[in-house]
Every structure is written in structure tokens, then in C-alpha cells.
DRENDRENLO-921815 format. One record per residue: residue in one letter; x, y, z of N, C-alpha, C in turn; residue number from 1. Coordinates in pm, 1 decimal. Example, Ala and Ser with C-alpha at 12.3 -4.5 7.8 and 13.67 -1.06 7.14 Angstrom:
# residues 2
["A", [1319.0, -569.0, 780.0], [1230.0, -450.0, 780.0], [1320.0, -330.0, 780.0], 1]
["S", [1285.0, -225.0, 708.0], [1367.0, -106.0, 714.0], [1290.0, 3.0, 787.0], 2]
# end
This chain:
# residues 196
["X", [134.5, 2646.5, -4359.3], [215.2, 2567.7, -4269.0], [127.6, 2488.7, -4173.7], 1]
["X", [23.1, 2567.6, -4171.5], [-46.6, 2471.5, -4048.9], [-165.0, 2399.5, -4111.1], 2]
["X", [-170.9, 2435.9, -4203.9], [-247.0, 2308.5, -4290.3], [-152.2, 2194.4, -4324.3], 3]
["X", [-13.1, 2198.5, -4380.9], [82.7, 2077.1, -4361.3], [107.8, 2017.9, -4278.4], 4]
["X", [92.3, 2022.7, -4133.9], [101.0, 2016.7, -3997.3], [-66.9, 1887.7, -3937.2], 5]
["X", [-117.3, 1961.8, -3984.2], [-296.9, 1933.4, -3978.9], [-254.1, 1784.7, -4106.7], 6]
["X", [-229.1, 1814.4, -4200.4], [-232.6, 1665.4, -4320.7], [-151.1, 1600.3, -4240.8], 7]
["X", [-59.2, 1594.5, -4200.4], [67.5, 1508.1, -4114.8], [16.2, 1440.0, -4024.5], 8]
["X", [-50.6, 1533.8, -3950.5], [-97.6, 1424.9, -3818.7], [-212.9, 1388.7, -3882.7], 9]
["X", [-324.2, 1411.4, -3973.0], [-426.2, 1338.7, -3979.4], [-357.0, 1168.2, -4057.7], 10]
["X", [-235.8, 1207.8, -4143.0], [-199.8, 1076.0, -4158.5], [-116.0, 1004.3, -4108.9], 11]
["X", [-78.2, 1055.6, -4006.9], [-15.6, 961.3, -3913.7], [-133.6, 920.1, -3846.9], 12]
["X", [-238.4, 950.6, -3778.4], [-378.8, 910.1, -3725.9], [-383.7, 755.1, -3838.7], 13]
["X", [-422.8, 809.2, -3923.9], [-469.7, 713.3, -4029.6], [-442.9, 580.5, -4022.4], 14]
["X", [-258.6, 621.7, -4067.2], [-167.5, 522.7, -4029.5], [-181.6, 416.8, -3903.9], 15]
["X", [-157.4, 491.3, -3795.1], [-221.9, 388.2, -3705.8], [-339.7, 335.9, -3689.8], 16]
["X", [-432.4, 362.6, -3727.2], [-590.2, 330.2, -3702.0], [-527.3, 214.2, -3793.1], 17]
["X", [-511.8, 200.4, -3943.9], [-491.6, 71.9, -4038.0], [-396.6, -40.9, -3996.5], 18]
["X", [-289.5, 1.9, -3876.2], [-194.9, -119.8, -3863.4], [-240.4, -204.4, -3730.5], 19]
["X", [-331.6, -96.8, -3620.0], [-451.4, -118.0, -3554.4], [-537.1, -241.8, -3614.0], 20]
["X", [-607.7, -192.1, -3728.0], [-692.9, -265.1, -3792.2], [-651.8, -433.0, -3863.0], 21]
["X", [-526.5, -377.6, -3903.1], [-471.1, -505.0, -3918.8], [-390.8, -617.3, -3833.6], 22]
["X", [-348.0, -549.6, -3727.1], [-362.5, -667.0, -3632.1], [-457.3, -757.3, -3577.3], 23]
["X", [-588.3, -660.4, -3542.8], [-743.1, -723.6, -3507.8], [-709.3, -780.2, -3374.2], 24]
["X", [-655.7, -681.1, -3287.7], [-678.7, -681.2, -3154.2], [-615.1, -801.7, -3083.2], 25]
["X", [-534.3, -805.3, -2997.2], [-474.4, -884.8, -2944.6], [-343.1, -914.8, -2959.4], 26]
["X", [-315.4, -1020.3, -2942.9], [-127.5, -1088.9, -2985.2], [-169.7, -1202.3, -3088.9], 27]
["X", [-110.1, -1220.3, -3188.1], [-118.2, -1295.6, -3271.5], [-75.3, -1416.8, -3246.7], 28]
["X", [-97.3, -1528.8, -3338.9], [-122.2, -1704.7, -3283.3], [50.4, -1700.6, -3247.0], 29]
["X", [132.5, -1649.2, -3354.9], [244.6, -1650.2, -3286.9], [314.7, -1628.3, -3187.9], 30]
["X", [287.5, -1516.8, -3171.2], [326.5, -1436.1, -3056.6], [306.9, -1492.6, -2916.3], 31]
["X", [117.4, -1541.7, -2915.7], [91.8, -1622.3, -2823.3], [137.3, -1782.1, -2821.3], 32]
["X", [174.0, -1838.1, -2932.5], [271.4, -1988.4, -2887.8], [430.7, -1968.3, -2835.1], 33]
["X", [463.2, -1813.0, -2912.1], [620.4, -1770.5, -2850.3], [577.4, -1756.8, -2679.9], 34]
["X", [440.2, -1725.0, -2667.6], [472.8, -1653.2, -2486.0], [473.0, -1829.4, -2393.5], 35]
["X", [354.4, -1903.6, -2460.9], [343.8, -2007.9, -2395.0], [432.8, -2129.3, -2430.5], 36]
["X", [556.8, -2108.8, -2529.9], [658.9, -2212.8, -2505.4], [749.1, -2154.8, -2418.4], 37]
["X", [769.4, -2017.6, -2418.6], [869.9, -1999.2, -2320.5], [816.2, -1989.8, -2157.6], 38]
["X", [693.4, -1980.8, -2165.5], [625.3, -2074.1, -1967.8], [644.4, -2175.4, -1933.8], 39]
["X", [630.1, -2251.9, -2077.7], [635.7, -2404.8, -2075.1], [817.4, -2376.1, -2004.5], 40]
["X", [903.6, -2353.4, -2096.3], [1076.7, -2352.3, -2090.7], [1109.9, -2366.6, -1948.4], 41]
["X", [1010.3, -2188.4, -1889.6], [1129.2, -2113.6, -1781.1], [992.1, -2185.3, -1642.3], 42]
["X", [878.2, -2252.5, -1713.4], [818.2, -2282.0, -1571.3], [719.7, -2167.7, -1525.1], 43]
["X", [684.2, -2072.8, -1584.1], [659.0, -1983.3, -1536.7], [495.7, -1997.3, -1550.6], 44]
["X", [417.3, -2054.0, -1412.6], [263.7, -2083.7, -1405.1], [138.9, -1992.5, -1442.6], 45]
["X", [205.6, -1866.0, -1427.5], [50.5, -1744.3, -1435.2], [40.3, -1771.2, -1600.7], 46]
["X", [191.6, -1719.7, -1676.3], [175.5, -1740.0, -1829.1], [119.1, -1851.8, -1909.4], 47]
["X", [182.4, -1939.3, -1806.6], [85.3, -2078.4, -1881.3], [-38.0, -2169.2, -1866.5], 48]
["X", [-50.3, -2087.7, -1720.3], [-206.6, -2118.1, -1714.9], [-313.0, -2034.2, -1816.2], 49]
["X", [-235.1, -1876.0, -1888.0], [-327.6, -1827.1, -1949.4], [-345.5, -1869.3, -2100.2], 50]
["X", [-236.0, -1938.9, -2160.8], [-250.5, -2018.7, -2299.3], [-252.9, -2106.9, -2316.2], 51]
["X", [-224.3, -2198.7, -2213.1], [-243.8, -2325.0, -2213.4], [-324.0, -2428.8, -2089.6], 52]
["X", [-485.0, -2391.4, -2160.7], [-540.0, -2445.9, -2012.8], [-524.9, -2578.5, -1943.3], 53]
["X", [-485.0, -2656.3, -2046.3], [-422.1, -2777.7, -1979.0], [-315.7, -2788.6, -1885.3], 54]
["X", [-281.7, -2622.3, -1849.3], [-153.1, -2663.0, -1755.3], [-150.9, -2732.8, -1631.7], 55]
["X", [-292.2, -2640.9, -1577.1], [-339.4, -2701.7, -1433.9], [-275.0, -2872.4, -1398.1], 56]
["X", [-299.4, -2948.9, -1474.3], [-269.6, -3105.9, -1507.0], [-116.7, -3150.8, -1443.9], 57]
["X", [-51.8, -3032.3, -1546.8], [79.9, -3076.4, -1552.3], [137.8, -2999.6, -1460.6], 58]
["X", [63.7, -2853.4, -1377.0], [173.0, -2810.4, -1246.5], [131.7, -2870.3, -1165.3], 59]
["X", [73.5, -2940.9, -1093.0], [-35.9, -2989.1, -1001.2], [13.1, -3150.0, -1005.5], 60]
["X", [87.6, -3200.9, -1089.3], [120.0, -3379.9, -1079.8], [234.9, -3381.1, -994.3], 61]
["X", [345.6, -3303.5, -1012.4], [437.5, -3352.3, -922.9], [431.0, -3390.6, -801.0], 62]
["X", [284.7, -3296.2, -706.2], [313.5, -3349.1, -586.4], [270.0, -3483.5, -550.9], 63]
["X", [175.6, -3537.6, -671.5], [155.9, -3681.4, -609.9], [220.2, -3786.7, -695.8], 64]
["X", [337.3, -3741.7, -769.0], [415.2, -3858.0, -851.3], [551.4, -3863.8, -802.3], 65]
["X", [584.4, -3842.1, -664.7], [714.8, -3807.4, -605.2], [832.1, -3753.6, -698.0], 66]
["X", [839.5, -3591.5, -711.7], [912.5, -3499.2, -735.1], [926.9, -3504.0, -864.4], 67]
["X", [832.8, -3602.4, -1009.5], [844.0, -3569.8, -1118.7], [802.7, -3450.5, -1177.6], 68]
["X", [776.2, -3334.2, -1115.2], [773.4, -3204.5, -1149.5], [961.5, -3134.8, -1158.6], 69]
["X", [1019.4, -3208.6, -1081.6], [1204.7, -3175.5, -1078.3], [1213.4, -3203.1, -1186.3], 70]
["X", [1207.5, -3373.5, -1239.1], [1232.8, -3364.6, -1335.7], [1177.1, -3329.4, -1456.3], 71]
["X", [1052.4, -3299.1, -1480.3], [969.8, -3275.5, -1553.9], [1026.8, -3080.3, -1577.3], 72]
["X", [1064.6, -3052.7, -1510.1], [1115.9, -2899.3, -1503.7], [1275.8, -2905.9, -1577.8], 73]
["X", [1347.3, -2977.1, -1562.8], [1380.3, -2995.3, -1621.0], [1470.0, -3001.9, -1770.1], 74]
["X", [1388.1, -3119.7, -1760.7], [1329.9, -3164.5, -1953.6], [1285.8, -3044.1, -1980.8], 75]
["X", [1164.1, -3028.0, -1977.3], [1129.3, -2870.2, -2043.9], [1224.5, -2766.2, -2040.9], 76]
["X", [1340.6, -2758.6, -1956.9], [1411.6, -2653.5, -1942.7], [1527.6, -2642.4, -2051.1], 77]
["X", [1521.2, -2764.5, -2087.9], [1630.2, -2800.8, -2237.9], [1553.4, -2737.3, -2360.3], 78]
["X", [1451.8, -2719.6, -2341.3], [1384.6, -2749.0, -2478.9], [1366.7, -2595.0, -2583.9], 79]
["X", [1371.3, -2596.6, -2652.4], [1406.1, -2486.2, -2750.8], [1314.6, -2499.4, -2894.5], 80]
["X", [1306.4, -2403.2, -2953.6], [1164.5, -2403.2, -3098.0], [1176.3, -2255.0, -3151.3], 81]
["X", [1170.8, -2282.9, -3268.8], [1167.3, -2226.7, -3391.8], [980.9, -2208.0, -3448.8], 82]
["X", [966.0, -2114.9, -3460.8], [850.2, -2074.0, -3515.5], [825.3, -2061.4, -3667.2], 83]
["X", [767.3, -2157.7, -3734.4], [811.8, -2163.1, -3892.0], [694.7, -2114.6, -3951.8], 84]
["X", [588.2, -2075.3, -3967.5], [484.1, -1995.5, -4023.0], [356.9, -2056.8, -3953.2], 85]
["X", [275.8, -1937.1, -4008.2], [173.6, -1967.3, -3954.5], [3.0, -1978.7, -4068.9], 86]
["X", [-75.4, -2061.4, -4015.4], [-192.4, -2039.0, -4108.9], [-274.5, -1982.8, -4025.3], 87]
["X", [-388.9, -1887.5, -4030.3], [-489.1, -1887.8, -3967.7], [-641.7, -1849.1, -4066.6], 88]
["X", [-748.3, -1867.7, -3956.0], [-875.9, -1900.8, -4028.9], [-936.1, -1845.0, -3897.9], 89]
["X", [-991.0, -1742.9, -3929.8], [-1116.3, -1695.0, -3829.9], [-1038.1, -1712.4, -3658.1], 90]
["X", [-1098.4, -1773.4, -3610.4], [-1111.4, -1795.1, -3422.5], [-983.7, -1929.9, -3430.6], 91]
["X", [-942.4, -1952.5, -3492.3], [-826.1, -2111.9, -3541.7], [-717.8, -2101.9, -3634.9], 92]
["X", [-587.4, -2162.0, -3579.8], [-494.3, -2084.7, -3664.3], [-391.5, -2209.7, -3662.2], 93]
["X", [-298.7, -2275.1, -3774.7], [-234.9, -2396.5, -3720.2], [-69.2, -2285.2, -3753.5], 94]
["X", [-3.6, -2332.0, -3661.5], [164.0, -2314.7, -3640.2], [261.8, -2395.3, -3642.9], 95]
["X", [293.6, -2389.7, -3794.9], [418.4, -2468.8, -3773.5], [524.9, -2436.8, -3731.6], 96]
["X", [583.8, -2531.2, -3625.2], [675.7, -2524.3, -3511.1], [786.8, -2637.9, -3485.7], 97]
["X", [934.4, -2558.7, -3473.4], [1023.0, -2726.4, -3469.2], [1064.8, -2698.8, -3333.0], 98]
["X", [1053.3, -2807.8, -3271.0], [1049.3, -2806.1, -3098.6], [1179.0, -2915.4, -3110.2], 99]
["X", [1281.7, -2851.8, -3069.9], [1437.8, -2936.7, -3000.9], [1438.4, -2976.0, -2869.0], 100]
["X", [1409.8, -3072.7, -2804.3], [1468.3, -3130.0, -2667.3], [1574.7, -3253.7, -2642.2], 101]
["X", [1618.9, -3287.0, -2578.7], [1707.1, -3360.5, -2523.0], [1596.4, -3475.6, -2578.1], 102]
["X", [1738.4, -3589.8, -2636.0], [1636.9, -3705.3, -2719.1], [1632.4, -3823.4, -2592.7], 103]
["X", [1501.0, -3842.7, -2530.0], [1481.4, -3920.1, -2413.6], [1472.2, -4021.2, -2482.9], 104]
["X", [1457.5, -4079.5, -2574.8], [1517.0, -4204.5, -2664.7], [1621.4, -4275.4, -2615.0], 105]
["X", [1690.1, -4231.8, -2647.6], [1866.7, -4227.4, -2627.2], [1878.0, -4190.5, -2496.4], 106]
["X", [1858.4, -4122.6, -2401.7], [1836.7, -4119.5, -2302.6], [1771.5, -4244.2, -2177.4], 107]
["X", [1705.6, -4291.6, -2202.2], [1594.2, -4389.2, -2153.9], [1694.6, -4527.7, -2155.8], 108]
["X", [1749.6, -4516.2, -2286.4], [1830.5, -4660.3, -2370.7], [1974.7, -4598.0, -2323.3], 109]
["X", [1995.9, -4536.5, -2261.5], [2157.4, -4576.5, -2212.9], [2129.8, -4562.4, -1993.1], 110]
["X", [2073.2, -4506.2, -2028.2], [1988.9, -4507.4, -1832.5], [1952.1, -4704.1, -1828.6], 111]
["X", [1871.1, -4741.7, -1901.7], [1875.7, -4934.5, -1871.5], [1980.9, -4946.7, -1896.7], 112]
["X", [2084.4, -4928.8, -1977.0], [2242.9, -4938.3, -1995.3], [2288.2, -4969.5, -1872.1], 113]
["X", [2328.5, -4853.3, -1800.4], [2403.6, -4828.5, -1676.7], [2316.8, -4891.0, -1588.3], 114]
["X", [2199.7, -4888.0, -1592.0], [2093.4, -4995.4, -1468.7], [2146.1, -5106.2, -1430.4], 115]
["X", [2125.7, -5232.5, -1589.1], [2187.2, -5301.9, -1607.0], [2319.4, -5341.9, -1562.6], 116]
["X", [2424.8, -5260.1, -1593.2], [2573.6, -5233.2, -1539.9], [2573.2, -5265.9, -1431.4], 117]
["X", [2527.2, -5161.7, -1357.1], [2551.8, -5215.6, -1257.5], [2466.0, -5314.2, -1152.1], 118]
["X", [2362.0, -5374.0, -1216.4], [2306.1, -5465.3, -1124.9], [2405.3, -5557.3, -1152.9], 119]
["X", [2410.3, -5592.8, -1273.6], [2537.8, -5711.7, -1280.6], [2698.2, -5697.8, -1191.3], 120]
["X", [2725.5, -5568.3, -1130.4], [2815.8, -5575.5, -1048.5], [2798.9, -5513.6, -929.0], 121]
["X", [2642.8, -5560.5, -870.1], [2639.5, -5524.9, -754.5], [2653.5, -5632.5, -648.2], 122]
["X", [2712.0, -5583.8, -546.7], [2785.8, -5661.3, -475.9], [2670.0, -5709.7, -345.1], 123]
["X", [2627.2, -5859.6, -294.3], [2529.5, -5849.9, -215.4], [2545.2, -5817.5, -113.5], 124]
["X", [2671.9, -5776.6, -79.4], [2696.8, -5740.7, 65.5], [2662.6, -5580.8, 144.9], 125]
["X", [2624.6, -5525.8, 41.7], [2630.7, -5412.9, -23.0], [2450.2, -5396.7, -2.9], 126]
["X", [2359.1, -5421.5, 88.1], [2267.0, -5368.0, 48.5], [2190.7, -5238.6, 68.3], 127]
["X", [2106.5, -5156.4, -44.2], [2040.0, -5005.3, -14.7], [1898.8, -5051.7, 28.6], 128]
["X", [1841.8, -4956.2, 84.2], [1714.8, -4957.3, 122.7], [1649.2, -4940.7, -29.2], 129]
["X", [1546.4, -4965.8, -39.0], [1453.3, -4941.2, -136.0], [1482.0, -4776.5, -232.7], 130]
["X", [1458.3, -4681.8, -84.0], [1450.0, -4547.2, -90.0], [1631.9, -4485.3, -139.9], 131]
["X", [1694.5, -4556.6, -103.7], [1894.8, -4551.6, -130.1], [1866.5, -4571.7, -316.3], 132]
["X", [1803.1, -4700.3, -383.9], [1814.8, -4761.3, -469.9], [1754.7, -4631.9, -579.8], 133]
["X", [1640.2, -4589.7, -536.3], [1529.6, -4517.8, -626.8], [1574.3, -4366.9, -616.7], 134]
["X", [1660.4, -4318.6, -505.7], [1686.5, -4213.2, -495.8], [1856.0, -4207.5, -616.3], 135]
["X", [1944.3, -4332.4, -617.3], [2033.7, -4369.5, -686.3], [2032.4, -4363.4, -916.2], 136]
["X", [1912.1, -4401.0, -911.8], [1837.5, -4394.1, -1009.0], [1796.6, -4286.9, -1077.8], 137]
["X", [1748.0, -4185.7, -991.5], [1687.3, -4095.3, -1009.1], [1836.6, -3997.3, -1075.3], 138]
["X", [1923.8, -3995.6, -1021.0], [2053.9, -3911.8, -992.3], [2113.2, -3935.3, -1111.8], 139]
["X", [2065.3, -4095.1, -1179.2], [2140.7, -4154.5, -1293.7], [2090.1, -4089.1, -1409.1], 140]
["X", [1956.4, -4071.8, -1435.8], [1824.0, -4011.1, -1500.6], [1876.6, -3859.6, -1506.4], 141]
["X", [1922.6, -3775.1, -1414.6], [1920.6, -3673.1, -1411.5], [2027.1, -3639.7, -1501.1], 142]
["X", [2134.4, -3676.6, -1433.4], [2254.0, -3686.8, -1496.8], [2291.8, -3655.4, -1647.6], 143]
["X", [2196.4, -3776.3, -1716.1], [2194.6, -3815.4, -1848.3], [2081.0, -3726.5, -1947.1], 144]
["X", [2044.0, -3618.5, -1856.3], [1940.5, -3525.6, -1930.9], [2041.9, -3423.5, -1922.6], 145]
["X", [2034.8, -3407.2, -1800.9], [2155.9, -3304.1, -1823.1], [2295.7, -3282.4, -1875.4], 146]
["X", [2332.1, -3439.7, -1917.8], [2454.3, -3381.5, -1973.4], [2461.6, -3334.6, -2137.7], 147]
["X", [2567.1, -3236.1, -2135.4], [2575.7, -3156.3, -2190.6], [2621.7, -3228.0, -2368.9], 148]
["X", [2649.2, -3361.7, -2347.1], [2684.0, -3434.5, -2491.3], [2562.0, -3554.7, -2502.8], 149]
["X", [2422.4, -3504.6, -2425.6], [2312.9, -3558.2, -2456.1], [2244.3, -3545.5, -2599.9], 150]
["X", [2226.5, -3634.6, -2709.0], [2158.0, -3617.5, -2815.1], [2050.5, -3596.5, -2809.7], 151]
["X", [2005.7, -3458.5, -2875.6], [1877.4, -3360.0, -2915.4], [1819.5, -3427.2, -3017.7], 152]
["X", [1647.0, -3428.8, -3006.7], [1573.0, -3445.2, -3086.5], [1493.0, -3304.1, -3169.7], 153]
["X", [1499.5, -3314.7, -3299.2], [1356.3, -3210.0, -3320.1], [1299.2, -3236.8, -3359.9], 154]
["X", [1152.3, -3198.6, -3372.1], [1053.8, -3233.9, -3446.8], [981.6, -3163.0, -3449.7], 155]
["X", [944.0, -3149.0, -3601.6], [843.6, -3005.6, -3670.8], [688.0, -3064.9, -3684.5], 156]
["X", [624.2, -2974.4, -3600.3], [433.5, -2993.0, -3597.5], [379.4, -2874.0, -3658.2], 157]
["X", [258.1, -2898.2, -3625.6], [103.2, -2864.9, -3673.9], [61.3, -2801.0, -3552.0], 158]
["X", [101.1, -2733.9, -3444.6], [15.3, -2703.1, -3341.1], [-114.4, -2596.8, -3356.8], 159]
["X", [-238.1, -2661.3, -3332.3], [-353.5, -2622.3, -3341.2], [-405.8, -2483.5, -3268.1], 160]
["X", [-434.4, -2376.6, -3293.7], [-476.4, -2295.0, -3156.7], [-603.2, -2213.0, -3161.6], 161]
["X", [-654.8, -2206.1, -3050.5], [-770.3, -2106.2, -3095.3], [-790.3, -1984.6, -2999.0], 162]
["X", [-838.9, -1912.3, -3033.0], [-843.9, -1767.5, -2993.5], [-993.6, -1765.7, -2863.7], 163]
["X", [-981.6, -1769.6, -2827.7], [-1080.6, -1742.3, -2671.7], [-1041.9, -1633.1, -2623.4], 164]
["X", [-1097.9, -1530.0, -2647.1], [-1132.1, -1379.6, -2560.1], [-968.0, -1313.6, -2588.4], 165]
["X", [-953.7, -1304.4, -2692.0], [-852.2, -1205.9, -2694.6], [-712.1, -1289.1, -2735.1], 166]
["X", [-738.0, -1431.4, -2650.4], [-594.1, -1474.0, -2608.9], [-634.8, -1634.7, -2704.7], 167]
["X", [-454.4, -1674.8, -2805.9], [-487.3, -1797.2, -2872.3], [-409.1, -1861.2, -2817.3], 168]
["X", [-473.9, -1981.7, -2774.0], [-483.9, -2070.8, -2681.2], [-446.3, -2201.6, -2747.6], 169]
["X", [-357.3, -2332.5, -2738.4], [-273.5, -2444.7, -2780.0], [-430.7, -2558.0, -2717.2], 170]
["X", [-438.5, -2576.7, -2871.8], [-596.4, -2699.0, -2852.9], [-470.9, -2879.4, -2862.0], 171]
["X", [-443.9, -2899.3, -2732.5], [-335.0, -2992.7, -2643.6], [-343.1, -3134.2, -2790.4], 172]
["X", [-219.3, -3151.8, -2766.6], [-222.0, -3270.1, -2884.0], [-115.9, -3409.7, -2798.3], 173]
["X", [-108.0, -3478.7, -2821.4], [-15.1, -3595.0, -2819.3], [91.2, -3545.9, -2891.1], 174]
["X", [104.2, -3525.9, -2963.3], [249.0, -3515.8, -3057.3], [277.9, -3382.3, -2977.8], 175]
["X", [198.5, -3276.8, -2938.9], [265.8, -3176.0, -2878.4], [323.4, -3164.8, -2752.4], 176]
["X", [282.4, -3256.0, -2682.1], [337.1, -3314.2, -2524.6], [448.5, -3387.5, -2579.3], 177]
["X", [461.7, -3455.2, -2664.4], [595.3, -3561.0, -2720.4], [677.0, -3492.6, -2748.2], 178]
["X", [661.2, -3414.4, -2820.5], [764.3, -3272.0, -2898.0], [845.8, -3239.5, -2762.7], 179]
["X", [741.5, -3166.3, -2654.4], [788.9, -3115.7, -2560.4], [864.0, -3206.8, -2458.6], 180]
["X", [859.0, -3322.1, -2473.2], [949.6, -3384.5, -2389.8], [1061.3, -3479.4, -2462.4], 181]
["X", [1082.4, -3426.1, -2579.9], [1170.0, -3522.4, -2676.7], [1141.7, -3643.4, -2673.6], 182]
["X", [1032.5, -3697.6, -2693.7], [969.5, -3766.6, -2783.3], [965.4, -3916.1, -2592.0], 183]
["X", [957.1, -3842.2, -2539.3], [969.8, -3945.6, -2389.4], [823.7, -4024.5, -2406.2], 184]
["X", [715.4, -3941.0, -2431.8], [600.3, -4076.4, -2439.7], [576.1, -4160.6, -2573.8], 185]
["X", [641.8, -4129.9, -2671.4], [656.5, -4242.1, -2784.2], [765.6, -4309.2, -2740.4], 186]
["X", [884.5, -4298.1, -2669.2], [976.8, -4420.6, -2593.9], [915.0, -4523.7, -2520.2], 187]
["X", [794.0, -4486.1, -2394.2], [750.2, -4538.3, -2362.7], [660.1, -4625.7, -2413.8], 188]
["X", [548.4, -4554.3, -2500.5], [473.0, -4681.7, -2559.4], [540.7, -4775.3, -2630.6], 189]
["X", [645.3, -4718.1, -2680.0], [757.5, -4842.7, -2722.7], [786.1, -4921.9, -2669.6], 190]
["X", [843.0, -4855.7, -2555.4], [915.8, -5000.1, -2448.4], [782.2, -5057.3, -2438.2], 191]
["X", [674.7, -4990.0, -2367.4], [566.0, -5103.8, -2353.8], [438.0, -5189.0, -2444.1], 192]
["X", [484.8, -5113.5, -2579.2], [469.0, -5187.5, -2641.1], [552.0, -5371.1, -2703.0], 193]
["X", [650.9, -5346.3, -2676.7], [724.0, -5432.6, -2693.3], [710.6, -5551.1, -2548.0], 194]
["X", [680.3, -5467.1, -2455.6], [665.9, -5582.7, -2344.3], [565.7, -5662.9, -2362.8], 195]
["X", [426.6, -5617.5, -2419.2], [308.3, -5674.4, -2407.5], [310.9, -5762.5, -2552.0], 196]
# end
């Protein structure tokens, strides 16, 4: 009996030492893009300063771009992703990922809509201060992210990551900042592409 007892736990020992072994220490590329999209989501700075060192950038702008961290909080706060497999290779691992946000496309293009609107029926008698006009704007912008029959974009990537000391870390892309804001800086180079 106590030799059956003695085989049991030596293979339960076993057992864990091999699922140990096969993890290889740490949180996996997944696990770590699941922790750092949902910092990105809920805002949450300690988590995303630790997988995504580029955060510094992006918590740190609002105070000198007047309050685009509100909205920038947001946008991200819509945003939602699916984890679709993963490859990895040594210290580098790519994740494919479909990232849903509010389509600032469509967004952007019905905000000049209503701009439009109503400059054409604004009345001159009627005038706002600068700060009335931009604060008016802003409310319009908000509005139209937040509402609830706003058209969602998704789009499925390649996000790159690499493993630094334990923890795998998002090597920052263009398409992955786009993803994350439903596609708001390919609108823009649009519009300004088209201006120039």
C-alpha cells in the first residue's frame, strides 16, 4: 500500500515537472497580448506599461493635446479582439488577432456631415467664442463614438511580440495602433491625403 502511495505521488511529481516544462516559464505570447489588450480596453497603466513599452507615449499625450486622452479612452474602451492562433519561434512569436472597434471611418464622415449642417444653418447673430465652438464639436465627436448604432470595424493582424525577461512584449506596428482605433489613422491619411 505504501509503495502504491509512493508511485502516485512520484507521478503526480512527474506530471507536473513536464507541464512545468512545457510551458517554459512565464505567460505565453497569448496570454500576454490577452493581458495587454485588455489595459489597452479598461486603461489600466501599470499592466500596460509592462507589455507594451510604448505606452509611456500614449498615457502621457493627453495632457498636452487638450483632453485627447477622454477621448482616446474612450475609443479604446469600445474595442474588443479575438485571439486566433498563434506562431512562435524562440524569444518571437506572431499572433493572429481580430481587433473590433467603432469604425472612425464612418464616424469622421458623418461628424463633417453634421459640421457642415450646421455651419450652413448657423445663424450670425448667434455668435460662440472659439472655446463654445470646439467645446460644441467635441460633444458631436463624442456622441457619434458612442452611439450605440455606430458601425464597427474589424480587422485581423499579424501582431509581432517578443519575450524580454519573462514577459512577451507587442514590437508596436502601424496597423496595430489602426486596429486599435478602428482604423482612425488610415481615415486620416486619407482625408489628408486627398487634400494635398
Amino acid at each position: 500500500m505504501c509503495n502504491k502511495i509512493r508511485l502516485l505521488a512520484a507521478l503526480v511529481l512527474a506530471l507536473s515537472l513536464m507541464l512545468t516544462a512545457c510551458k517554459g516559464g512565464g505567460e505565453i505570447p497569448e496570454e500576454s497580448l490577452f493581458n495587454t489588450l485588455n489595459a489597452i480596453r479598461d486603461w489600466e497603466e501599470e499592466t500596460l506599461q509592462k507589455y507594451y513599452p510604448s505606452a509611456d507615449e500614449l498615457l502621457n499625450s493627453g495632457d498636452k493635446m487638450l483632453g485627447i486622452n477622454d477621448t482616446a479612452r474612450i475609443i479604446l474602451g469600445k474595442m474588443s479582439f479575438n485571439i486566433v492562433s498563434c506562431t512562435k519561434s524562440g524569444n518571437t512569436a506572431t499572433v493572429k488577432t481580430e481587433i473590433t472597434n467603432v469604425d472612425m471611418g464612418a464616424v469622421i464622415e458623418e461628424f463633417f456631415s453634421q459640421v457642415m449642417a450646421m455651419a450652413l444653418s448657423a445663424d450670425d447673430t448667434q455668435e460662440k467664442s472659439s472655446d463654445e465652438q470646439a467645446e460644441e464639436l467635441k460633444q458631436i465627436l463624442l456622441e457619434l463614438i458612442k452611439s450605440e448604432d455606430a458601425h464597427t470595424k474589424t480587422t485581423e493582424l499579424d501582431i509581432k511580440m517578443t519575450k524580454s525577461r519573462d514577459i512577451w512584449q507587442i514590437n508596436e506596428s502601424d496597423e496595430f495602433v489602426d486596429a486599435l482605433t478602428g482604423g482612425l489613422f488610415s481615415t486620416a491619411d486619407s482625408f489628408l491625403g486627398g487634400i494635398g
